[in-house]
Backbone as CSV, one residue per row, in Angstrom:
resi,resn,N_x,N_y,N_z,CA_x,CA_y,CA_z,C_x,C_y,C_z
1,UNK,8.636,24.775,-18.861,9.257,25.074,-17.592,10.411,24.096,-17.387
2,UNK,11.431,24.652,-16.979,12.817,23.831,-16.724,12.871,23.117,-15.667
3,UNK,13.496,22.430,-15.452,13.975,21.336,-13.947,14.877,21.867,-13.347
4,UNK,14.201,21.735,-11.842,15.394,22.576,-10.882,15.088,22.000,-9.711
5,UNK,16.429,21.734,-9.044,17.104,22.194,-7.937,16.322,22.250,-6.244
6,UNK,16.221,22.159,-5.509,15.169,23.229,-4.638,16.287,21.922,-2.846
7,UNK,16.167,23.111,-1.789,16.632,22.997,-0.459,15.400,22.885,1.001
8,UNK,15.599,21.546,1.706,14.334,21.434,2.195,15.077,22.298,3.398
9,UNK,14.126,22.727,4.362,14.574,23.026,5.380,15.284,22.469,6.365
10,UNK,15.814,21.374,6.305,17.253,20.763,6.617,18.461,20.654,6.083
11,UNK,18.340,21.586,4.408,19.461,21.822,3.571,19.965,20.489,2.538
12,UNK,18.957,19.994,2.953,19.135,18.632,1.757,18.532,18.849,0.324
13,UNK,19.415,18.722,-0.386,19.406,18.868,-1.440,18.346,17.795,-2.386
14,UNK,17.228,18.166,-3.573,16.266,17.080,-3.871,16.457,17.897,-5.424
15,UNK,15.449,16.940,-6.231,15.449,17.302,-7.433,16.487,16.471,-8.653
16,UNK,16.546,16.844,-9.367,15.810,17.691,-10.332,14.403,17.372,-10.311
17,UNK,13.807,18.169,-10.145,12.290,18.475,-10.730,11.671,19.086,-11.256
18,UNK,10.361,18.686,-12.112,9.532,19.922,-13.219,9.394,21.152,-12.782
19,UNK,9.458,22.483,-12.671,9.310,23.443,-12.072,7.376,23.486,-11.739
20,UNK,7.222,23.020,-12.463,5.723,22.805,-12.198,5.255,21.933,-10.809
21,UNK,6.357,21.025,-10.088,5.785,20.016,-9.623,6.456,20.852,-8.103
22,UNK,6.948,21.743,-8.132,7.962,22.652,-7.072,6.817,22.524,-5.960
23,UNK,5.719,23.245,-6.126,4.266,23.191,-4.898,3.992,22.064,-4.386
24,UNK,3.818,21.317,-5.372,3.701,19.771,-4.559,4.667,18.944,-4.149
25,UNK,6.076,19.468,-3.850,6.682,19.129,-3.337,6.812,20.049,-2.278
26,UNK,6.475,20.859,-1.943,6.401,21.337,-0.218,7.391,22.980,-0.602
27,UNK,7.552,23.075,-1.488,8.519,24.710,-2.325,7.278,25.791,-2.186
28,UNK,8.153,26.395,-1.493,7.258,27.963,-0.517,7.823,29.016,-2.159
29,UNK,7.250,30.114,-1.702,8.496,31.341,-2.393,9.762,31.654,-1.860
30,UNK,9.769,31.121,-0.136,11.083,31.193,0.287,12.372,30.157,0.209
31,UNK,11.665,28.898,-0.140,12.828,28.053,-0.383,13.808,27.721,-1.540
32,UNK,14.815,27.971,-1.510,15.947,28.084,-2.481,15.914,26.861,-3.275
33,UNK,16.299,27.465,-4.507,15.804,26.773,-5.779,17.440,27.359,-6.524
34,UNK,17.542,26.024,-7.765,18.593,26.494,-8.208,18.300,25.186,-9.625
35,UNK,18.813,26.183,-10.587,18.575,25.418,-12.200,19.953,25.899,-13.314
36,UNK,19.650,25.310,-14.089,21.266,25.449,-15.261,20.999,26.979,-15.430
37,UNK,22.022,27.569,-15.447,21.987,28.813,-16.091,21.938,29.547,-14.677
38,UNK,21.522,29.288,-13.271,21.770,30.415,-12.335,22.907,30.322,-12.011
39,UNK,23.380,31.789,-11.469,24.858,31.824,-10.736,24.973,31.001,-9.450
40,UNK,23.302,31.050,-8.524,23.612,30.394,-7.389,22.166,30.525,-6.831
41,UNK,21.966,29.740,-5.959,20.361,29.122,-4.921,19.960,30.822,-4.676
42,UNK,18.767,30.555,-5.529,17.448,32.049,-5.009,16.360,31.447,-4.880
43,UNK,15.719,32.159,-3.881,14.455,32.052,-2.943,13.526,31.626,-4.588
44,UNK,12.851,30.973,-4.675,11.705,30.360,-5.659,10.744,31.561,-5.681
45,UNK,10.436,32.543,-5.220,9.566,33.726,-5.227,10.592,34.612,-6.394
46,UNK,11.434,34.568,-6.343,11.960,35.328,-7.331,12.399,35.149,-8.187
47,UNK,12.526,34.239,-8.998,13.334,33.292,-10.165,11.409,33.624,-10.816
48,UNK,11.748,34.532,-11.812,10.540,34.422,-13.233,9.898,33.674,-13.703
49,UNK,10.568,32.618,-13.905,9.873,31.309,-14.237,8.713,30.841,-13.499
50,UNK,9.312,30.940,-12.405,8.357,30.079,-10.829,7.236,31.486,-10.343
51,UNK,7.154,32.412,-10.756,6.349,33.167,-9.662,4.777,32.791,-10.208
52,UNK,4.858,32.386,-11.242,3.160,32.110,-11.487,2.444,30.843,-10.264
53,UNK,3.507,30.239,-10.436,3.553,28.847,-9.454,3.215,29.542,-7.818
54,UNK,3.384,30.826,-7.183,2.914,31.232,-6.105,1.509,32.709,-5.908
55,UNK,1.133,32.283,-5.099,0.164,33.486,-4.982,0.724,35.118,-4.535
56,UNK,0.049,36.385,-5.266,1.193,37.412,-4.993,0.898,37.437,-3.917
57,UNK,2.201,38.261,-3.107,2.327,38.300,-1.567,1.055,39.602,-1.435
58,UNK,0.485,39.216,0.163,-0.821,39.792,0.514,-2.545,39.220,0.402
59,UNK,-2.030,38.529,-0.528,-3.408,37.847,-1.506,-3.269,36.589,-1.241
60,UNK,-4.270,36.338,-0.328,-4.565,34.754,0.104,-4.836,33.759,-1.755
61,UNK,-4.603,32.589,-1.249,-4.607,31.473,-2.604,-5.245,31.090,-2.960
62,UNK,-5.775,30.632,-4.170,-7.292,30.923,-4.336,-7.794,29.650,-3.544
63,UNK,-8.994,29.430,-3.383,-9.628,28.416,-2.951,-10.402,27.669,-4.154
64,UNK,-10.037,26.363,-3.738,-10.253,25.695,-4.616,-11.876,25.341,-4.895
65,UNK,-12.370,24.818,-6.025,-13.935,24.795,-5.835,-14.453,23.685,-5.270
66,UNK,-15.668,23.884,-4.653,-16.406,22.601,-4.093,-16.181,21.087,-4.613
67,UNK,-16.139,20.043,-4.603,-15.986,18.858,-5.473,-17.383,18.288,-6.085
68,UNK,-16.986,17.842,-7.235,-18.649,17.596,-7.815,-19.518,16.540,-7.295
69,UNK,-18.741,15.745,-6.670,-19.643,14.522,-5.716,-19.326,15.000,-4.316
70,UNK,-20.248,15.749,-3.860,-19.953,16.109,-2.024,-20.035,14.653,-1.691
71,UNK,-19.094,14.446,-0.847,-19.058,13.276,0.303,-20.374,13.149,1.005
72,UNK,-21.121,12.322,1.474,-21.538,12.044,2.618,-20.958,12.251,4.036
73,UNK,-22.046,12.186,4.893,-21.592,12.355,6.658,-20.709,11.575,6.718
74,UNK,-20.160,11.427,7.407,-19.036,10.540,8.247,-19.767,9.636,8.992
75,UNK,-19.517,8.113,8.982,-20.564,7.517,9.441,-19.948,6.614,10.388
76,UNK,-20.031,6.642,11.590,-19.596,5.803,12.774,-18.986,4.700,12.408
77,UNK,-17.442,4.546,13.307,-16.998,2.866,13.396,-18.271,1.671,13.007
78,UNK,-17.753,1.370,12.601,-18.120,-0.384,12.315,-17.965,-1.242,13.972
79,UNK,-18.913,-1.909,14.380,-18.172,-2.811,15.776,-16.936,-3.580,15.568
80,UNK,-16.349,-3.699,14.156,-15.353,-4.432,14.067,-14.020,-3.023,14.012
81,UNK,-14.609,-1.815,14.244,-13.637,-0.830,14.532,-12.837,-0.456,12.920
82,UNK,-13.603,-0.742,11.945,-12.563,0.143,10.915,-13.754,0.190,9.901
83,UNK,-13.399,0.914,8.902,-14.025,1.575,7.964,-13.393,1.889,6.799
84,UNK,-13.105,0.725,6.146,-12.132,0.337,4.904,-13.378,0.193,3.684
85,UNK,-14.980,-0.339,4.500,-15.739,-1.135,3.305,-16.731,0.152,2.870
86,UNK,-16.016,1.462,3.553,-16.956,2.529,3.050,-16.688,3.484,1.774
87,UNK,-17.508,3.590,0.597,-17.100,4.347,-0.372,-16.715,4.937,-0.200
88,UNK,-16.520,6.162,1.291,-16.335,7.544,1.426,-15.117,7.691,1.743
89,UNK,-14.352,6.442,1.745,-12.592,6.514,2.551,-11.872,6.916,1.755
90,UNK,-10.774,8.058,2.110,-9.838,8.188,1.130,-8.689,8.368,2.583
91,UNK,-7.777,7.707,1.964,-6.495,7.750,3.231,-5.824,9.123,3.036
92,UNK,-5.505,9.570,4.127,-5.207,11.260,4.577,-3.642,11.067,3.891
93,UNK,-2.721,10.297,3.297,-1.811,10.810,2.820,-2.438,11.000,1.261
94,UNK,-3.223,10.395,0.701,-3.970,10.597,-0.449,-4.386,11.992,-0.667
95,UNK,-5.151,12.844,0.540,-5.848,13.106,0.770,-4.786,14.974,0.477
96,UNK,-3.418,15.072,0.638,-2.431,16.011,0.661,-2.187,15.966,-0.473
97,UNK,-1.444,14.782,-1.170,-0.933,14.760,-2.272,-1.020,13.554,-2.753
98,UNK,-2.186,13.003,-3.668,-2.378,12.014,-4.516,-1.021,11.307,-4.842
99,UNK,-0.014,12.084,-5.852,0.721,11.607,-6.174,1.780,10.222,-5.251
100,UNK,1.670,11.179,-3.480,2.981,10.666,-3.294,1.804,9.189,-2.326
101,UNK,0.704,8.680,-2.706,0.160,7.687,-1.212,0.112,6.663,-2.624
102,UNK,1.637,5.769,-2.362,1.457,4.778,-3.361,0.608,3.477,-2.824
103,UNK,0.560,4.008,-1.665,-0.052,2.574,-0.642,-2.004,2.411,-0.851
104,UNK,-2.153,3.571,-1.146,-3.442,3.686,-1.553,-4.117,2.882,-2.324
105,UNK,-4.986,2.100,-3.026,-5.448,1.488,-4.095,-6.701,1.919,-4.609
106,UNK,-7.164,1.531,-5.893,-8.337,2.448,-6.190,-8.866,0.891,-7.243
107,UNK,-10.409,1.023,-6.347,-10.847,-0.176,-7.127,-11.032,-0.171,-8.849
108,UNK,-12.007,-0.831,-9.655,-12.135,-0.969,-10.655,-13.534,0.404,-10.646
109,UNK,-14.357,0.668,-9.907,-14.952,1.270,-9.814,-14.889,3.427,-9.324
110,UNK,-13.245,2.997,-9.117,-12.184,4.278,-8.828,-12.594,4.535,-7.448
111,UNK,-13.265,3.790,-6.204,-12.945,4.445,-5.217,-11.824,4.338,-4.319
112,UNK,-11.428,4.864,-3.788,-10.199,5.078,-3.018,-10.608,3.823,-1.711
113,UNK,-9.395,2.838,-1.123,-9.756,2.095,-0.323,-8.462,2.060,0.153
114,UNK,-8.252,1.180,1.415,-7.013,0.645,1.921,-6.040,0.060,0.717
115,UNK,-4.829,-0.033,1.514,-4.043,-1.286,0.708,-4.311,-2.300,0.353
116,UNK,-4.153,-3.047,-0.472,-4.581,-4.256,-0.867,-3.705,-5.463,0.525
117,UNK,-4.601,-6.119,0.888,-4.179,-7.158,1.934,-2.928,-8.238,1.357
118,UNK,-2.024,-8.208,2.129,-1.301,-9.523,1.685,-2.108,-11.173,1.388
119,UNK,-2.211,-11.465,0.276,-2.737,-12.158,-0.281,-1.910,-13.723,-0.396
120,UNK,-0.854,-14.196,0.674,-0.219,-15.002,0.865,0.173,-16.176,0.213
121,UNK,0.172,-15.799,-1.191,0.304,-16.996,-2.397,1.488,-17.398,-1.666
122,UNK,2.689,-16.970,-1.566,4.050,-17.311,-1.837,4.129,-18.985,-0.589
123,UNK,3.285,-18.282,0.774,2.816,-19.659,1.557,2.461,-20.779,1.143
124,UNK,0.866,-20.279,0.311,-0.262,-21.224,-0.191,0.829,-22.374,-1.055
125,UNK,1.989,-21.671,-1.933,2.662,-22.585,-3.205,3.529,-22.853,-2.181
126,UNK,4.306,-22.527,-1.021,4.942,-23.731,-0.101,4.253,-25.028,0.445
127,UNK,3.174,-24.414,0.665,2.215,-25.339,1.678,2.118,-26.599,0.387
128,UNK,1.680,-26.256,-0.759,1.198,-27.108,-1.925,2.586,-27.975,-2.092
129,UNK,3.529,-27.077,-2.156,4.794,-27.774,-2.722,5.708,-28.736,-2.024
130,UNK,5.818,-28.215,-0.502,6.896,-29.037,0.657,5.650,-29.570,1.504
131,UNK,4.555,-29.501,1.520,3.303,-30.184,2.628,2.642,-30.815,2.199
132,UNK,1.059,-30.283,2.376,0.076,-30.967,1.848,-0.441,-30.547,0.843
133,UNK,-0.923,-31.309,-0.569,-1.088,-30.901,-1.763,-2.261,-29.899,-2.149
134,UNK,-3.336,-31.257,-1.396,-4.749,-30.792,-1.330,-5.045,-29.659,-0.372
135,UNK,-4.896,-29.386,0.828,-4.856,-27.970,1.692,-4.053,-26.901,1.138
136,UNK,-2.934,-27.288,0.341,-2.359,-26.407,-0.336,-2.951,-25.966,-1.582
137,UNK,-3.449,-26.652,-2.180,-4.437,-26.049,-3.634,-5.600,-25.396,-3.115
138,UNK,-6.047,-25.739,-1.740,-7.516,-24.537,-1.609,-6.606,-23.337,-0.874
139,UNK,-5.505,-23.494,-0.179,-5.021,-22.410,0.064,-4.701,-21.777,-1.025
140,UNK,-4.454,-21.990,-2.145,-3.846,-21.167,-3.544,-5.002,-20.541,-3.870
141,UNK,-6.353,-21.291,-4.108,-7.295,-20.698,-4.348,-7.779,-19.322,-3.299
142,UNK,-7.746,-19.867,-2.551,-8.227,-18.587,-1.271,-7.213,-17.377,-1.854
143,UNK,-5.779,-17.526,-2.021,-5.083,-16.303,-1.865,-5.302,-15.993,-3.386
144,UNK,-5.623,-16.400,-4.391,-6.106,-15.666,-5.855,-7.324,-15.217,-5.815
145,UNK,-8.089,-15.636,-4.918,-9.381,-14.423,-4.612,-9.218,-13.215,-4.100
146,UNK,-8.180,-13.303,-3.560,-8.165,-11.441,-2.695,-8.093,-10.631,-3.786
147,UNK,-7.051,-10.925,-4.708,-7.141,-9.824,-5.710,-8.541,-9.321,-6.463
148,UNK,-8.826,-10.919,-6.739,-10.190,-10.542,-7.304,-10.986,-9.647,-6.212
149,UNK,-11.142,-9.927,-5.465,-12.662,-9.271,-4.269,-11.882,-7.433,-4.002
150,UNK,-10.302,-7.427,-3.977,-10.029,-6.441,-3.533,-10.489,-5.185,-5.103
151,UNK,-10.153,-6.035,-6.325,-10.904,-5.007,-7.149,-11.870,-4.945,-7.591
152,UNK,-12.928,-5.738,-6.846,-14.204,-5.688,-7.347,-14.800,-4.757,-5.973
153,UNK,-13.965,-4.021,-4.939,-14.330,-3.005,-3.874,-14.657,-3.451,-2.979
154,UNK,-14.697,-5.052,-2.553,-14.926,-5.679,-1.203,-13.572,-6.309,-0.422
155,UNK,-13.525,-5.125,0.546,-11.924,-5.099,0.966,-12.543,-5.952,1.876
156,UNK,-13.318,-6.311,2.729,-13.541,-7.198,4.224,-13.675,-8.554,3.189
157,UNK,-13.882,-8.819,1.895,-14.070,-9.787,1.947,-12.723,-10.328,1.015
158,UNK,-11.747,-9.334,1.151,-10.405,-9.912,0.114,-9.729,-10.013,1.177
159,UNK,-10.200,-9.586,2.459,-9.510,-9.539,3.983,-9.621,-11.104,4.176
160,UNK,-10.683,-11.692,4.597,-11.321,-12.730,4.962,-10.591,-14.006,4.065
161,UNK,-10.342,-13.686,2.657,-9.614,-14.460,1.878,-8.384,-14.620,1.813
162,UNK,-7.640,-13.599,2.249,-6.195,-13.772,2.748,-6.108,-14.214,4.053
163,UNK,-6.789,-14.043,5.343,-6.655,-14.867,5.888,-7.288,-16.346,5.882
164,UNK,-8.125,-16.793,5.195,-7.962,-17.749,5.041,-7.230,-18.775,4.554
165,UNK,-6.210,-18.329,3.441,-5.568,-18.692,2.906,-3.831,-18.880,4.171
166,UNK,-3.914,-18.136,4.834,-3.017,-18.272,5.907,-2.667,-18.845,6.399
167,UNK,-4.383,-19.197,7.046,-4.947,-20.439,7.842,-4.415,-21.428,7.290
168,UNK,-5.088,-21.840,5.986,-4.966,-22.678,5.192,-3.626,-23.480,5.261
169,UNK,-2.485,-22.501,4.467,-0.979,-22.719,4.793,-0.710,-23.101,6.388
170,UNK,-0.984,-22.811,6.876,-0.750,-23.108,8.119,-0.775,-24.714,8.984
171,UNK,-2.256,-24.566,8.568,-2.946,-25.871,8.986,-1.904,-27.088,8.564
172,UNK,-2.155,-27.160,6.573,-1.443,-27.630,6.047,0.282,-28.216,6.317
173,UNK,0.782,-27.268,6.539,2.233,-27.565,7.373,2.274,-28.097,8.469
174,UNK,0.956,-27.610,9.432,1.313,-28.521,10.969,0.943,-30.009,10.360
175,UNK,-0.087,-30.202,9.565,-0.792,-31.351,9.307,0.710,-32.299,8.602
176,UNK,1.598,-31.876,7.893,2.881,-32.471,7.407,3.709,-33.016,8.780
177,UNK,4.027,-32.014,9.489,4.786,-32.075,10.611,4.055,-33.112,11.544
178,UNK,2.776,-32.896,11.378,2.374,-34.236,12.617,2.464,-35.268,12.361
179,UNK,2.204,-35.709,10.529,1.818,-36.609,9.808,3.753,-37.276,9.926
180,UNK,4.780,-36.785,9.491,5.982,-36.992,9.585,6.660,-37.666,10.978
181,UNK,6.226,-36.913,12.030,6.202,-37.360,13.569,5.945,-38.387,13.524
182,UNK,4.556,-38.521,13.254,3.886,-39.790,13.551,4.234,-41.163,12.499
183,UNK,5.003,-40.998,11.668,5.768,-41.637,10.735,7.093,-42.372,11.459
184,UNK,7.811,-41.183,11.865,9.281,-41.114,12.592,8.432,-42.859,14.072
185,UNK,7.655,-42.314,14.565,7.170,-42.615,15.898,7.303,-44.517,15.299
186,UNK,6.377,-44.559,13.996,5.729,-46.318,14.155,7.269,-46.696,13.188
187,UNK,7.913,-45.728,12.499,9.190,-46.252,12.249,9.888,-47.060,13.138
188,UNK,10.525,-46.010,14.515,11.540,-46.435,15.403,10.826,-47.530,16.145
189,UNK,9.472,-47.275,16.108,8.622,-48.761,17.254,8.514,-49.947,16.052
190,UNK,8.720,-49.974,14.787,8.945,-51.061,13.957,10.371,-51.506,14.140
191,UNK,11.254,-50.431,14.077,12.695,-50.797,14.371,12.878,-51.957,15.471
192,UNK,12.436,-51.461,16.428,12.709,-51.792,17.855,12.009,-53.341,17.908
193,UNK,10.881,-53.341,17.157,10.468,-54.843,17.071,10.777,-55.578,16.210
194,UNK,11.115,-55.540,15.305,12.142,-56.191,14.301,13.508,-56.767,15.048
195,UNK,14.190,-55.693,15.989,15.381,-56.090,16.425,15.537,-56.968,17.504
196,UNK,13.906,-57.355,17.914,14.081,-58.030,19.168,13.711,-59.790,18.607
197,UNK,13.959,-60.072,17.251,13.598,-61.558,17.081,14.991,-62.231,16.613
């Protein structure tokens, strides 16, 4: 199948694409399609190539079959209000078209979960580098666990590790800034007594 062409209903022009991939990109039989060799944009229902790609007109599409692992019930909020740590999550842009939910992640175990949490190294190696060494090396550590916990399928607890690691950075920097202050402070009060003999 050739690469073509195709017009969204705002007339913007997309593509080239597999003629195969035309459906999952949102290509009806009515939306105009255009490839090497046509004179000019025809409805995708009528270009030969593509009609296998639609159901004949009258005749609903087939339905697809049951899935081989039925889901479980739907099982109530969490009191912490989300439901990231449940096998059964798959995020609703996933859920249309696999292809396009890059935000999605899929553990080592293939279930579908949230995004992976910002895991705040780039802090943790400031905090280590311009602050404090030691708060900064357990902050490094904290933020190289998220990855780990996020693919071993414990998203609350790769959660818990990025923010700690936050914390961490955080702490760390005020702890510089106070420590510096308080430097500046017995400096100028050494100054000041030095200058008075």
């Amino acid at each position: 199948m050739g690469f073509y062409y195709y017009l969204t209903s705002n007339n913007e022009q997309r593509g080239p694409i597999e003629g195969s991939q035309l459906v999952a990109n949102g290509v009806t039989p009515q939306t105009l399609v255009w490839t090497q060799g046509m004179e000019q944009w025809a409805p995708a229902g009528s270009v030969a190539e593509l009609q296998g790609l639609f159901p004949p007109q009258g005749f609903p599409a087939s339905v697809p079959p049951p899935p081989c692992n039925p889901q479980p019930a739907a099982q109530p909020l969490s009191p912490a209000g989300n439901n990231y740590n449940r096998s059964e999550y798959v995020a609703p842009a996933a859920q249309a078209n696999p292809a396009s939910a890059p935000n999605v992640g899929s553990n080592q175990s293939g279930m579908n979960m949230p995004p992976k949490p910002d895991n705040n190294m780039i802090w943790a190696v400031l905090c280590t580098v311009l602050c404090c060494i030691p708060v900064g090396i357990y902050a490094i550590i904290c933020a190289n666990d998220v990855d780990k916990l996020y693919a071993a399928g414990n998203y609350e607890g790769a959660c818990d590790r990025a923010r700690a690691a936050r914390t961490w950075s955080i702490v760390g920097a005020v702890a510089s800034i106070v420590i510096i202050v308080f430097y500046f402070i017995l400096l100028a009060a050494g100054v000041f007594t030095s200058a008075n003999y």
